[in-house]
N, C-alpha and C positions, 0 to 999 in steps of 0.2 A: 596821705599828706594833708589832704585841704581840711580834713575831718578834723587834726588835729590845730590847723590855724584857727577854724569855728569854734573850737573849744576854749580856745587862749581870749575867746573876746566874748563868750559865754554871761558875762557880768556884764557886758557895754549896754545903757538903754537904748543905744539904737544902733547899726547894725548893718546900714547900706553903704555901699562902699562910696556913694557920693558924702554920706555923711562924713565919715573918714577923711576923705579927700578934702573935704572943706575946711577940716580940723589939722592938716596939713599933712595927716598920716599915711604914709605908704605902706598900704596894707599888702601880704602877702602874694595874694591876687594882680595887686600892680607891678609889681616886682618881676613876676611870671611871666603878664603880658608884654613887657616893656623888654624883655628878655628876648622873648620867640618874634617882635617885631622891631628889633635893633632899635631901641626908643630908651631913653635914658626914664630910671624911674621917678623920676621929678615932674618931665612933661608928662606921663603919663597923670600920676596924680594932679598935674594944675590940671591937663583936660577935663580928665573925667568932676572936677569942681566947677568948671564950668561950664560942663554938660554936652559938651563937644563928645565926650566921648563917652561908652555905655562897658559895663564891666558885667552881662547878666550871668547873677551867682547866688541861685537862692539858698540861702544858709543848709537847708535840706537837704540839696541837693549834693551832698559830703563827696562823692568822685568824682566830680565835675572837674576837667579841666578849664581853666579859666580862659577863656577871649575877650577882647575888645572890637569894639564898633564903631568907627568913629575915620574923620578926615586922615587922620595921622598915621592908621594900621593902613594891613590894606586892604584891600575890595574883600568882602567877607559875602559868603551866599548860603543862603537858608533852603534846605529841601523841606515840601509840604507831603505829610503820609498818612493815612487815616480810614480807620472801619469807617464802612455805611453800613443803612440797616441792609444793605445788599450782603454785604460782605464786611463780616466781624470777626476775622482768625485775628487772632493772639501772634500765633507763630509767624504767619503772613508779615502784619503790622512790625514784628520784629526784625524778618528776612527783610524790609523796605528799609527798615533803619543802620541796619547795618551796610546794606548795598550804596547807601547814601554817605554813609560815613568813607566807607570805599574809596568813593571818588571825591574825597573832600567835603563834605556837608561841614561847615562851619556850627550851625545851629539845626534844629530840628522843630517841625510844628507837625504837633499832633492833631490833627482834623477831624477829629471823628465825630460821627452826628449821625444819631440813629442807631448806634449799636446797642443792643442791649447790658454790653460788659464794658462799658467805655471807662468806667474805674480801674479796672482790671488791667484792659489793654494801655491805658497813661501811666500804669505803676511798672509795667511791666518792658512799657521805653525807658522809662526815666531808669532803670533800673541796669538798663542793658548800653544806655549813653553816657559817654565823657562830655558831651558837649551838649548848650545849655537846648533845654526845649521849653517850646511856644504854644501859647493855645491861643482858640478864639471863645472864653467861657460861655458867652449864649450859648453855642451848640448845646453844650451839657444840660444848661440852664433849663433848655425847650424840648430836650427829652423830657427830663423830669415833672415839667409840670403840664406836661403833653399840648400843651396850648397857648403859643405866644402869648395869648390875651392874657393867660392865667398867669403871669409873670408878677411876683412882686418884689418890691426892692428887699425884702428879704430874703427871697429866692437868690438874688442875682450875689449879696452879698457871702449866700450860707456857701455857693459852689466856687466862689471866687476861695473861700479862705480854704475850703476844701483840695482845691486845684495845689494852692502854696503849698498847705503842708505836705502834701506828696511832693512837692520840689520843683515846678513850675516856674522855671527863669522870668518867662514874661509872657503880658497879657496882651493879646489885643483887643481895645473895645474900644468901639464905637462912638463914644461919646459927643461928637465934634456935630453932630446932625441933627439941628433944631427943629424947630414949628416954623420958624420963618422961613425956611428953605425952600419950605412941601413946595411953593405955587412955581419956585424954579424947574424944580424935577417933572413937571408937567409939560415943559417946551423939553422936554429931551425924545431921542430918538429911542433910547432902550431904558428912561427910568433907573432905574436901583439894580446894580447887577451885581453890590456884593452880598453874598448871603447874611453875614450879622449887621450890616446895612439894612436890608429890606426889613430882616426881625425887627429889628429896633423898629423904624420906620412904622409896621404894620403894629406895633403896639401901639405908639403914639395915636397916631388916625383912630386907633378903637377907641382910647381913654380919653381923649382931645386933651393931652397933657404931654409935656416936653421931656425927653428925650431923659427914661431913670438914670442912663450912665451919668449925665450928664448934672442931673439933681443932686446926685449923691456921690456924687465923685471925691468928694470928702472924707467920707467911708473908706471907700476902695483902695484912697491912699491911705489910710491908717493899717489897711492887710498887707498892700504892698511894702510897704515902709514895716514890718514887721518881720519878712520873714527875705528882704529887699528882691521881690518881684519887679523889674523895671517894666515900664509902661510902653507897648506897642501899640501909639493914638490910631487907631485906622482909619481910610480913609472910606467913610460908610456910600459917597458920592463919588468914587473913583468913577473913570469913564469909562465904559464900556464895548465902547465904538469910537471910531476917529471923528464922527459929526458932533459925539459929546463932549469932545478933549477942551480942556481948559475954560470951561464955561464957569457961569454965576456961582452957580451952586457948588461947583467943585473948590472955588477959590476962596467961596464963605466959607465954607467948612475948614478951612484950611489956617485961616485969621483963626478960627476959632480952638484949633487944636495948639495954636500959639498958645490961646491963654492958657490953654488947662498944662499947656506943658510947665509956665510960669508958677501955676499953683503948683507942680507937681516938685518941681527943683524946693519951693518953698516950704517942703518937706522933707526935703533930702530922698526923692525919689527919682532915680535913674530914668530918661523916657529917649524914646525913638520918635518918628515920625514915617507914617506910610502913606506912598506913594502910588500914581497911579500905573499900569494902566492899559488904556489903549490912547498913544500919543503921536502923534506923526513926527518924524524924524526933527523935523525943525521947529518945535514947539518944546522937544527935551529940556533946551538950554532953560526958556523961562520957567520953566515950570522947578529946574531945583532953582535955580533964583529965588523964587518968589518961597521956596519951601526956606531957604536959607532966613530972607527978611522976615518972615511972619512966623516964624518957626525958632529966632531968635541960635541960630546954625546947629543945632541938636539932630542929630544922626539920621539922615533919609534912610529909608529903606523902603524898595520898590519893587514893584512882580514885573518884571519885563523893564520898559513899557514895552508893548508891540506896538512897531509901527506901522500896520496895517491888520486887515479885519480879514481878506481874504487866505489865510495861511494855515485853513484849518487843516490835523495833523503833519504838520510842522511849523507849529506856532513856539516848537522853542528858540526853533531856527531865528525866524520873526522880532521874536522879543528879545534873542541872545542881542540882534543888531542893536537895538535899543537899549539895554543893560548894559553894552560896553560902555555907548556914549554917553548915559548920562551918572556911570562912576568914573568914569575920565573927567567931565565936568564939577562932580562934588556928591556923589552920591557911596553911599557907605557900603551900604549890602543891599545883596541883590535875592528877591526869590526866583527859584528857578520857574521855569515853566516846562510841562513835559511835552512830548507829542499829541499825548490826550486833550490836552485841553480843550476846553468847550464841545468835549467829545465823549466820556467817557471816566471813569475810575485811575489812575496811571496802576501799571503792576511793575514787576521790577527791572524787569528790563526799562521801562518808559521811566525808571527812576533814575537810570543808568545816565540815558540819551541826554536829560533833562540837567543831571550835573555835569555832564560832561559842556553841553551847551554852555553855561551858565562859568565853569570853571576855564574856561576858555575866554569868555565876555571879562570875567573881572581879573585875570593877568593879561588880559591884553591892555584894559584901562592902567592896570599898575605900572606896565611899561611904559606907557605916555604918560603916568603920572612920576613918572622918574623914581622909582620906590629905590632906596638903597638897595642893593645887593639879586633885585627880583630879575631883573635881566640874565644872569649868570648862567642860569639852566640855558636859555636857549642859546648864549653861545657856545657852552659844552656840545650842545646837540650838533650846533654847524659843525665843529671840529668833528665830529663823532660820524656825520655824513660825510666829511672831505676825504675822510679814512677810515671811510665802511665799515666802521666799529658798530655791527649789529645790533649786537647785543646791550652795548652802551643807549644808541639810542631807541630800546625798548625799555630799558630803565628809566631813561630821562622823559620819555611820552609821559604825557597826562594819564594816559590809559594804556599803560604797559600790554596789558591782554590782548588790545584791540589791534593795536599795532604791531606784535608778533602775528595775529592771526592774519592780517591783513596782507602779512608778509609771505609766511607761510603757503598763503593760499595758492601762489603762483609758483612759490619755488620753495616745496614742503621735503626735498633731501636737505638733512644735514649741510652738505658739498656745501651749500650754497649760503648759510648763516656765516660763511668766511669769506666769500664772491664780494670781489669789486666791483660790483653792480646789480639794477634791482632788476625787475622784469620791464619795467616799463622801457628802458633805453635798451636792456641789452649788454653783450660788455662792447662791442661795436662805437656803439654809441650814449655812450655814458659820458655828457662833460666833463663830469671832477676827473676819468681817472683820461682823457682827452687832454688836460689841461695839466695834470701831474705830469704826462709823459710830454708835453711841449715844452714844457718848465724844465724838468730834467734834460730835454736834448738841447736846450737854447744852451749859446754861449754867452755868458754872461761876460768873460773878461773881454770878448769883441765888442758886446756893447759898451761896457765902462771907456773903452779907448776908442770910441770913436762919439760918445757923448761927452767926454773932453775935447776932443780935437772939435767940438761944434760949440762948446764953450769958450775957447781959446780963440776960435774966428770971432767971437761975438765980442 
C-alpha cells in the first residue's frame, strides 16, 4: 500500500511529509496515523507543520507502517538491537527485532558497531520491519575508516546517504556538542558516556576543530530532506550519573539542539530531540520544560531517565519509574532500557523484560494523560477478574504468555482455567467471589425500605 502512495508523489521535488504538511496536504501517511490514534486528519497535519509532531517514513522504506511521535499520539517506545564485534549474527539481530516487535516496539534502532556485516544486518531489519528504524551513523562511520581521527566530512556524509537509501527513518547525531563545552565536561563525575558523544568529542580534541556534525549539518539536511530521514538531535552530554544530571554542559548543548532543530524545520526536515539519562526523580519535570522552551516543543525522546545509579541489572525497573513520569509530563517516546544495561549485550529475552518495562511506563503515562479511549483495556480486565474470565484476562495482559504461565504455574489442570479463584487466596478466601456471594444473599428490598423510612424521619 505505502509503496504505491511513494509512487503517486514520485514527481514531487520534495518529499517529507513536514513539507506536505506545510503545504496544507494530507498525505496518506497522515491519514493512517490520525486513524490508528483517534486524531482527526487535519490536527494531525497542522502538527506535524509545526513540528510538534514526527511522521518517520523514509520513502525507501515502501512497507513501512506509518507512526507518529508527538504530544497528541500516545506514548511511543523505541527498542535498541545491534551486532558488536562480539556478536554479529544476522539471524540473532533478526530474532531481537522481531521479539521487540512482539511486545510492541513502536520503532527500532539498529546499533551496531564493530560487525563486520553491519550492511548486511541493517538491510536485513529494515527488510524484516513495518516499523520505522533508527541509527546512530558514526558507529558505521568508525568502522570504516577504523580510526575516529581518520574521519572526514566526507566519510560522515558518504554513510549517512548510504544508511537512507537502504531506508533509515532516522538519524541520530550528535551535532549539538561544541569546543566551548569541553572545559564544562571536565568538572563532571563520569565525562562523556554516550558513545557517538565521546566519538565526536575525541575527534574534535585531535583536529582542535568544532564539532563535523555540526559544520556541516547543512549537508546532512539536504540527504535527509531527500529521501525525508527525520533528524534524532542526540544528546552527546546526556548524564550519566545523578551528580551529572542537569548541569552546564548538558543544558548548552541543549540551546543548542534548539537551533539546528530551527534550521532543520527550515528545510522541511522532521526532527526529535533526545533526552537524557540519568535524572533524579524531581529534576524530571525541569528537564522536559527546559526541552519544551529551547527546543521550541518538537518531540522529546528519552532512554529512561533512571533515577538512580545503583540499579544495576534491573535498571529497566529504575528507568521504567522515570519513563512514566516524565511522558506523563510531556515526553513523546521512550527508549527502553533492558536489565543489561551497563552490563552487558541485552539477548532476547532481556529484549523482552525491557519492552515489557517500558510498555508499561508509557500506558500508564497515557492514562494520566487522559488519552481518548486508552483506559478501556484495563477496565475489560477488572470485569474479566470480578468474573474469573481466565482466559480474557490473558488476552487483555500486556504479555499474554507471561501471565498464562504465571498462572499455570500453580494451578497447571485445566479444572482450574474455569476456577473462581487464583492460588494466591484460594477459593476460601478470594474477595471478589466473598463479595459476589454477600451481594447475592443481601436483601436489597429490606435495605431500600428502611433507607426510606430514614429519609422520611429526616
Amino acid at each position: 500500500m505505502r509503496k504505491e502512495w511513494i509512487e503517486s508523489r514520485k514527481g514531487d521535488k520534495v518529499r517529507t511529509q513536514m513539507h506536505y504538511a506545510r503545504q496544507g496536504v494530507i498525505t496518506p501517511e497522515m491519514e493512517y496515523v490520525a486513524k490508528v490514534e483517534n486524531l482527526s486528519p487535519e490536527l494531525v497535519r497542522s502538527e506535524v507543520a509545526r513540528g510538534r509532531l514526527i511522521i518517520p517514513a523514509n520513502i525507501n522504506h515502501t512497507h513501512l507502517v506509518p507512526m507518529g511521535i508527538g504530544r497528541v499520539t500516545k506514548t511511543k517506545v523505541n527498542a535498541n538491537i545491534g551486532a558488536s564485534a562480539l556478536a554479529s549474527d544476522i539471524e540473532e539481530e533478526v530474532k531481537k527485532l522481531k521479539t521487540a516487535l512482539k511486545y510492541g516496539a513502536d520503532t527500532i534502532m539498529d546499533l551496531s558497531a564493530g560487525a563486520k556485516n553491519i550492511d548486511e544486518i541493517r538491510q536485513a531489519i529494515i527488510d524484516a520491519s513495518p516499523v520505522p528504524i533508527g541509527t546512530v551513523p558514526i558507529y558505521q562511520i568508525v568502522d570504516e575508516v577504523k580510526d575516529v581521527r581518520n574521519m572526514t566530512y566526507d566519510d560522515i556524509l558518504r554513510v549517512l546517504e548510504k544508511q537512507a537509501q537502504q531506508g533509515v527513518s532516522y538519524f541520530t547525531i550528535h551535532a549539538g556538542l561544541l569546543l566551548q563545552m569541553m572545559p564544562h565536561i571536565a568538572q563532571r563525575k563520569m565525562g562523556i558516556v554516550s558513545r557517538g558523544g565521546s566519538l565526536t568529542a575525541s575527534w574534535m580534541l585531535h583536529h582542535h576543530k568544532e564539532n563535523p556534525f555540526y559544520t556541516i549539518f547543512d549537508e546532512i539536511l539536504e540527504i535527509c530532506r531527500a529521501y525525508d530521514v527525520s533528524l534524532s538531535l542526540g544528546d552527546g552530554l546526556r548524564p550519566g550519573c545523578l551528580y551529572d544530571a542537569s548541569d552546564k554542559s548538558q543544558l548548552e548543548e541543549l540551546k543548542v539542539l534548539g537551533e539546528l532543530t530551527l534550521r532543520a524545520w527550515d528545510k522541511d526536515v522532521q526532527v526529535m530531540i533526545e533526552g537524557p539519562g540519568h535524572i533524579p526523580l524531581n529534576e524530571i519535570e525541569r528537564n522536559v520544560r527546559l526541552e519544551q522552551i529551547y527546543c521550541h516543543e518538537a518531540p522529546f525522546y528519552v532512554l529512561g531517565p533512571l533515577v538512580l545509579d545503583i540499579g544495576a541489572g534491573y535498571d529497566h525497573i529504575g528507568s521504567a519509574i522515570g519513563a512514566a513520569i516524565a511522558a506523563w509530563l510531556g515526553v513523546s517516546m521512550l527508549c527502553y532500557v533492558t536489565p543489561k544495561e551497563h552490563l552487558g549485550l541485552p539477548n532476547e529475552e532481556d529484549v523482552r523484560e525491557g519492552m515489557m518495562a517500558y510498555k508499561i511506563a508509557a500506558h500508564s503515562a497515557d492514562i494520566a494523560r487522559r488519552i481518548p479511549g486508552v483506559r478501556e483495556r484495563d477496565d475489560q480486565m477488572s470485569d474479566a477478574r470480578y468474573h474469573f474470565d481466565w482466559n480474557r484476562q490473558f488476552e487483555l495482559a500486556l504479555d499474554p504468555e507471561r501471565a498464562r504461565e504465571y498462572h499455570d504455574e500453580t494451578l497447571p489442570q485445566e479444572v482450574f482455567k474455569e476456577a473462581e479463584f487464583c492460588s494466591m487466596c484460594g477459593p476460601k478466601y478470594c474477595s471478589y467471589k466473598i463479595t459476589q456471594q454477600a451481594l447475592q444473599e443481601f436483601n436489597w428490598e429490606e435495605f431500600k425500605k428502611e433507607a426510606q423510612k430514614k429519609m422520611e424521619k429526616e
